[in-house]
C-alpha positions in Angstrom: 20.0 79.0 127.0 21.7 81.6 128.6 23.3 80.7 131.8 22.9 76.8 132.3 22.5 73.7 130.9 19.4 71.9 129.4 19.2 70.3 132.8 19.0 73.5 134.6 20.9 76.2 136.1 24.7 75.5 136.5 25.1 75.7 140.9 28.3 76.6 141.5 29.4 74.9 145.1 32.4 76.6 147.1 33.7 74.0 149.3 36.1 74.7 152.8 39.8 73.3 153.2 39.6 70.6 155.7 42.8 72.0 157.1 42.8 75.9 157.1 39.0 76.5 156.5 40.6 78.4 153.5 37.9 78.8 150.5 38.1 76.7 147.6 36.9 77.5 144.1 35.2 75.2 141.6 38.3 73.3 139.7 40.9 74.5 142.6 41.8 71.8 145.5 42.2 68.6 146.0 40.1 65.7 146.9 40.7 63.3 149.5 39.2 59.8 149.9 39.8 57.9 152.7 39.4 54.1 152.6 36.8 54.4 155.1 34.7 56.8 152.7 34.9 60.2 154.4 36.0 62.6 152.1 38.4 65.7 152.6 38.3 68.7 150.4 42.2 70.7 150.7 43.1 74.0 148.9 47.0 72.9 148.6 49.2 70.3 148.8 50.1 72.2 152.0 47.1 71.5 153.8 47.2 67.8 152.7 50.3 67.2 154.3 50.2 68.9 157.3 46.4 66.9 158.0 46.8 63.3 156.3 51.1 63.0 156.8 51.9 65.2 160.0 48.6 64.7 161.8 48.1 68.5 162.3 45.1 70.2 163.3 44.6 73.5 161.5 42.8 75.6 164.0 46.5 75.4 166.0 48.6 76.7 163.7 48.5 80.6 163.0 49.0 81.0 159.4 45.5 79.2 158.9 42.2 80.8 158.8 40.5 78.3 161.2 43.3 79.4 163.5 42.0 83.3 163.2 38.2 81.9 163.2 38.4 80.1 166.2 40.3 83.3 167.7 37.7 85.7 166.8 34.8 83.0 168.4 36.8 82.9 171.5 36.7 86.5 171.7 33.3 87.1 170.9 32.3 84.2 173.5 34.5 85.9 176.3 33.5 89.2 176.1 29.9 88.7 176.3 29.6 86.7 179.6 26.5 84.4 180.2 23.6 84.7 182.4 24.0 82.4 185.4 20.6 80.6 186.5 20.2 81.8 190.1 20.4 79.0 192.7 17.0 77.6 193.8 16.7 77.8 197.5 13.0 76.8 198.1 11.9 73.6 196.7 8.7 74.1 194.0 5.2 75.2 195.7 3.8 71.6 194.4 6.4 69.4 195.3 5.6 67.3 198.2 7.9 68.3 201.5 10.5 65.5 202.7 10.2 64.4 206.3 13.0 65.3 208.5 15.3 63.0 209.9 14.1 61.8 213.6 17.5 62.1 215.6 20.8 62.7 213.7 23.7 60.3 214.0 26.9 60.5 215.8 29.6 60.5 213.5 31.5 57.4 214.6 34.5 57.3 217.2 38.1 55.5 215.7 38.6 52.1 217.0 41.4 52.4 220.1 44.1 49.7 218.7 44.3 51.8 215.9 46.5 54.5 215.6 46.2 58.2 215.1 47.0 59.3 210.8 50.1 59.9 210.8 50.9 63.8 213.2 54.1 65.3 213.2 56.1 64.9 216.2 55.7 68.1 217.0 52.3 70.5 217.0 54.7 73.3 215.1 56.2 71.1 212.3 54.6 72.0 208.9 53.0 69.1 207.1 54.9 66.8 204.9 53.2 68.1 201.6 54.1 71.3 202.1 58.2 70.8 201.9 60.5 73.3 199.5 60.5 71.9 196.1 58.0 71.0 193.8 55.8 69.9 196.8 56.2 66.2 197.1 56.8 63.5 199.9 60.4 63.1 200.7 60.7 59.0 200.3 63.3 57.5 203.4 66.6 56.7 201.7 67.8 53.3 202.0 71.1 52.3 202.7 73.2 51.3 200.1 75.1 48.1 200.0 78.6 47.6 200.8 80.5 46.1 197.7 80.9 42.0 197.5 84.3 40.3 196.8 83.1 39.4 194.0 82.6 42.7 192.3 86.4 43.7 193.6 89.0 43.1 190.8 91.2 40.6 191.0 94.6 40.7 190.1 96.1 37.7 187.6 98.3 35.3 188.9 101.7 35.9 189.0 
């Protein structure tokens, strides 16, 4: 037989790195086991490193082709944009119509012993939020503490 075996025709399987998505020949690579059973096909000792040892994912590094795969897909996905559904405004012809609400109710008034949140003392302050810097609340410094006598140093007898 010309071509196969005596079982049949000889399949030749290419598998993908599990790192770089790189393409691995029949008798190339390297195969991973991990005690849990999943297995890991890699095309180097490169790729099995930088997955099993350094905890790497491929598709972030740029010398890997899952890195220039999942570049071209983002490309692809961003230059055709995607149909929006148009907002429904009327409810469907056969759905049943909800019954109004007979009065609407008064949001409710603060209690009086409580005090307003918290206003700048005057109308033209800016907020707090909005101070220079990285946009934070100033906390109120505390006063430090004057030194003890016991911290002072003391000088040895004489």
């Amino acid at each position: 037989m010309k071509g196969g075996t005596r079982f049949g025709a000889i399949m030749v399987v290419k598998r993908q790195c599990a790192f770089c998505a790189g393409e691995i020949e029949p008798g190339r690579g390297l195969m991973f086991v991990k005690r849990d059973g999943s297995v890991f096909y890699f095309c180097s000792g490169t790729c099995r490193k930088h997955q099993i040892t350094y905890h790497r994912v491929g598709h972030r590094l740029k010398w890997t082709r899952a890195h220039s795969l999942r570049k071209l897909s983002t490309r692809v996905s961003t230059a055709i944009p995607k149909r929006a559904a148009k907002p429904s405004s009327a409810p469907p012809k056969d759905a049943p119509a909800a019954p109004l609400p007979a009065e609407p109710v008064p949001p409710a008034a603060p209690a009086p012993d409580t005090e307003p949140a918290s206003s700048p003392s005057t109308p033209d302050a800016p907020p707090a939020s909005t101070a220079k810097g990285s946009g934070k609340v100033p906390r109120p410094r505390t006063p430090r503490k004057p030194p003890s006598a016991a911290s002072e140093k003391k000088s040895p007898p004489a």
